[in-house]
N, C-alpha and C positions, 0 to 999 in steps of 0.2 A: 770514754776511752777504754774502760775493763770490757764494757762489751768486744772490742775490738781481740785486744788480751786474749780475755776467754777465747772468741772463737777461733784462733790461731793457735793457744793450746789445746782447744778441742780437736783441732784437724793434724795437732804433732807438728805443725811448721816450721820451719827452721829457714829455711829459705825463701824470703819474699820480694815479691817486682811490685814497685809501685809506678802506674802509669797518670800520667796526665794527658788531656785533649790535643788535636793538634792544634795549629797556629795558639800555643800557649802563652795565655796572659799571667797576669801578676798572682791573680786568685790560685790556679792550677800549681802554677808552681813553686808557689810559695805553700800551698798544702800536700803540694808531693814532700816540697824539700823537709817542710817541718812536720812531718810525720814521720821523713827519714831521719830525720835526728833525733824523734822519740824510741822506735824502734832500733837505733842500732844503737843506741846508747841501753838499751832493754837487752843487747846481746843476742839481737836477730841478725841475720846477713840479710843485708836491702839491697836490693837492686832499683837502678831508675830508669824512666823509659820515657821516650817522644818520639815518634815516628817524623817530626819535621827540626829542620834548623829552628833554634831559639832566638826574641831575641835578646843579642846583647847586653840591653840592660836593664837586665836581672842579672847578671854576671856577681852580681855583689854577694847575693843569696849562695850559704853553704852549704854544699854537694849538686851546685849547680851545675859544675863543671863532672859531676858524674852522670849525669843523663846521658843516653846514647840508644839510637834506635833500638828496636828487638828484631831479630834478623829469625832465618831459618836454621841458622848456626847455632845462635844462643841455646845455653841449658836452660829448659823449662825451670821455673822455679817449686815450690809448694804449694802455692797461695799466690794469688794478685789482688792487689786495690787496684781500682779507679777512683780517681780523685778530683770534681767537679766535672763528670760526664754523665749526658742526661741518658745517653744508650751508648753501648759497648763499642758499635761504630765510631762514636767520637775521637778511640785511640786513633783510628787512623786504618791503614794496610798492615796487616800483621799475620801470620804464618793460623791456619786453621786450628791447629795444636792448640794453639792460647787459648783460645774461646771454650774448649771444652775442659778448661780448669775450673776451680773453684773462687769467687772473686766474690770480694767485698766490695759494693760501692758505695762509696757516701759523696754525697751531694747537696745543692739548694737548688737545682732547678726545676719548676713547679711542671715538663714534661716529663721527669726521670720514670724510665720503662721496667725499674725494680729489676735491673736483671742479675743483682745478685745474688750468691746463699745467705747472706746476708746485706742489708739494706739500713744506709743511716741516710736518709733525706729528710731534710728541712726546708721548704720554700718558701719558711718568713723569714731563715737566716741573709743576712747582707751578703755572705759570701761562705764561702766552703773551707775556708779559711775560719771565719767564725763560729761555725760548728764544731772542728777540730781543737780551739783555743778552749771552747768552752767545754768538752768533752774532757780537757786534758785537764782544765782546773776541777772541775768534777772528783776526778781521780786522785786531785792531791798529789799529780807531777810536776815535779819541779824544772821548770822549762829553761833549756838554757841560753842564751843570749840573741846566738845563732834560730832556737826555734820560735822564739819571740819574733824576731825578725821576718821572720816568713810568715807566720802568720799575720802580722802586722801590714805588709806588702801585701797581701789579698784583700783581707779587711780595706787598707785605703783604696785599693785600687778598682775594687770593685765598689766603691761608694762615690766616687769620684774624689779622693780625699773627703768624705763625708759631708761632701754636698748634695747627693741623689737620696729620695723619697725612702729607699729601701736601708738608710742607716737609721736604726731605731735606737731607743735608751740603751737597750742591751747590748746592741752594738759599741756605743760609745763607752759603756764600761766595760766589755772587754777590752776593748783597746787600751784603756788606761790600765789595767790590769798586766797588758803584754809593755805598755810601756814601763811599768814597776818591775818588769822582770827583764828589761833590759833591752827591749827591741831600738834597735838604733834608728831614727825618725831623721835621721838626715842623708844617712844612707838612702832610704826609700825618697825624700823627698829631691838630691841632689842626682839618682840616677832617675828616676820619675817621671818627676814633674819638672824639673829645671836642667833636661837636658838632652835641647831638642838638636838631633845631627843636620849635615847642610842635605841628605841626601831627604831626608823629615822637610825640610822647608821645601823643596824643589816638590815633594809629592802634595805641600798645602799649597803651594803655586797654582798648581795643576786642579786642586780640588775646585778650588777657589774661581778658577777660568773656566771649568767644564761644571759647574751648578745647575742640574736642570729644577725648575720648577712644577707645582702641577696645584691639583684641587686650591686655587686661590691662592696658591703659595701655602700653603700650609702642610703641604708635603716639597720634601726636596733631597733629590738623589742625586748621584754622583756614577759615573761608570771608568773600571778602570782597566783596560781589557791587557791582555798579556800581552800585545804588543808595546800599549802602554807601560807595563809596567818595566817591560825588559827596556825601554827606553831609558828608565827614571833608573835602570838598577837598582830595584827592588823587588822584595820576594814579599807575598802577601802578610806576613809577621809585622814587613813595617809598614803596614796600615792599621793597624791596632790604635784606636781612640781616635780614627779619621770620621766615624760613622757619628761619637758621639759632638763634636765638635760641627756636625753640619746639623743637630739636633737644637744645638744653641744657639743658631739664629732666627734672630725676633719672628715673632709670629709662624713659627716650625714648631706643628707637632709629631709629626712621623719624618725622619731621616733614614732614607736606605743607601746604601752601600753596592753596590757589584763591585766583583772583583772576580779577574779568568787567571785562576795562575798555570792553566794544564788546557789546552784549548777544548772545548767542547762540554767543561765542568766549571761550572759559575756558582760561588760562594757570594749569600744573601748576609745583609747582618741590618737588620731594624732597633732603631728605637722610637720611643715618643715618650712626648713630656708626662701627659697626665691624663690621656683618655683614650690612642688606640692601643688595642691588646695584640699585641706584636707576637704572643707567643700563638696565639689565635689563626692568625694569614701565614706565620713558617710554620706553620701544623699543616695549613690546608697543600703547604708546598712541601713537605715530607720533613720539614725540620721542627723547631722549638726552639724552649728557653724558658722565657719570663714573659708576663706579661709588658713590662714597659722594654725590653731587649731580650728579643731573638735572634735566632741566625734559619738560614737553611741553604742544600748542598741543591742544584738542579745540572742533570746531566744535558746539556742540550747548548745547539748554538747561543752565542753569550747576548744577540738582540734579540732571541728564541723568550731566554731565560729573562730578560727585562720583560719582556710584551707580559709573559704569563705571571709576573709576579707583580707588574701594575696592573693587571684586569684582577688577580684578587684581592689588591687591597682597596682600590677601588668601590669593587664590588661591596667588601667589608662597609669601605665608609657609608654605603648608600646607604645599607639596613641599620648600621647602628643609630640608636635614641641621640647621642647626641650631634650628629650630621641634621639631624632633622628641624 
């Protein structure tokens, strides 16, 4: 975290916007929030930023309720972070101005395009959230309840509550470490994980009835196209951990997702268990990630965007050692 420090007094800052990705999960915002509770407790002016509706619940998380777009309006600030975005695009649509500030990014995602003057990525960290915690105890900040809490909501959220591959030893003592410092674990677990809405079960309804199959069953997507979705009254945010959940059935190693929230613009989001490299095939489709969870953006009719994103994973599976 002094690297952070330093280069913000190096640049004279006083005024900073800290942004997260769009269709924001638990990780992004729970390391925008608890960052903004390191720095304005530091006697910085923070600004927060999303380009898209949130959803709901994280509502629990404090200065959640301060995020709001960046418009053409807004005062530029000094300084901007990104906060678990692998390239600048991730904020989202945002006024030209922004882009030619000065921006810190820190991150864990193993495609991050280094685009800023300064660079914290880690892609053995479990989450960006985990970087941050441990960055802060580094530092010998005393973290307070509130930013325990957010960082805690990244760490579980992006582990699966730490059952996915990527929570390591170090992972798990941070966590303890943020629960010693007060992170409330029922909060994250009572708005989380135990608390699925009816308009949530109508869209696992739906997942559940449109399953497609494919290479042996061991691939298996799902399409939710925006007519679809304006049916179900839902905005792509509440499909978040739909991808992971078609990952965990039996005999599925690769789980994709479409989703059209804007017609003509089809949002990919893969995973797999333990052998395809997901960050691999949304590379060759303009996106990234992680190896076991990727996403990528393809502009193009939404059975356009299926056809060309099953022929390269496809493709992927034929060449890979373990297809063979």
């Amino acid at each position: 975290m002094q690297k952070v420090f330093d280069f913000i007094n190096e640049h004279r800052a006083q005024h900073i916007a800290i942004f997260s990705h769009v269709r924001g999960d638990g990780d992004c915002l729970g390391a925008q929030t608890g960052l903004a509770d390191i720095l304005q407790r530091a006697g910085y002016d923070v600004k927060l930023y999303n380009q898209e509706a949130l959803p709901e619940n994280f509502s629990f998380l404090a200065h959640y309720h301060e995020i709001v777009p960046f418009t053409e309006e807004t005062v530029l600030p000094d300084l901007c972070i990104a906060v678990d975005c692998a390239s600048l695009e991730r904020i989202g649509n945002s006024p030209d101005t922004l882009h030619k500030l000065t921006w810190i990014n820190i991150d864990h995602h193993v495609s991050n395009t280094s685009f800023g003057a300064l660079n914290i990525v880690d892609a053995e960290a479990a989450a960006t959230c985990e970087i941050l915690a441990r960055m802060a105890f580094a530092a010998d900040i005393v973290l307070s309840k509130d930013a325990a809490t957010s960082f805690y909501t990244g760490i579980s959220t992006d582990t699966g509550s730490f059952l996915y591959a990527n929570a390591s030893a170090e992972t798990f003592a941070i966590a303890s470490r943020l629960v010693q410092a007060g992170a409330n674990r029922t909060f994250v677990r009572e708005n989380i994980f135990e608390n699925t809405s009816k308009k949530q079960v109508e869209i696992y309804k739906y997942l559940y009835d449109h399953l497609e199959f494919a290479l042996d069953g061991t691939m298996a997507y799902c399409i939710f196209s925006n007519e679809q979705l304006a049916a179900l009254k839902a905005v792509p945010a509440d499909l978040e951990g739909v991808v992971t959940m078609i990952r965990e059935i039996q005999g599925v190693e690769l789980a994709i997702l479409f989703s059209e929230s804007i017609k003509g613009i089809c949002k990919i989001s893969m995973r797999s268990r333990a052998e395809f490299n997901c960050n691999l095939a949304c590379g060759a489709l303009g996106g990234g990630g992680h190896v076991r969870a990727s996403g990528a953006t393809i502009e193009a009719p939404l059975a356009e965007a299926v056809d060309q994103t099953l022929a390269v994973v496809e493709a992927q599976w034929k060449e890979a050692a373990y297809a063979k």
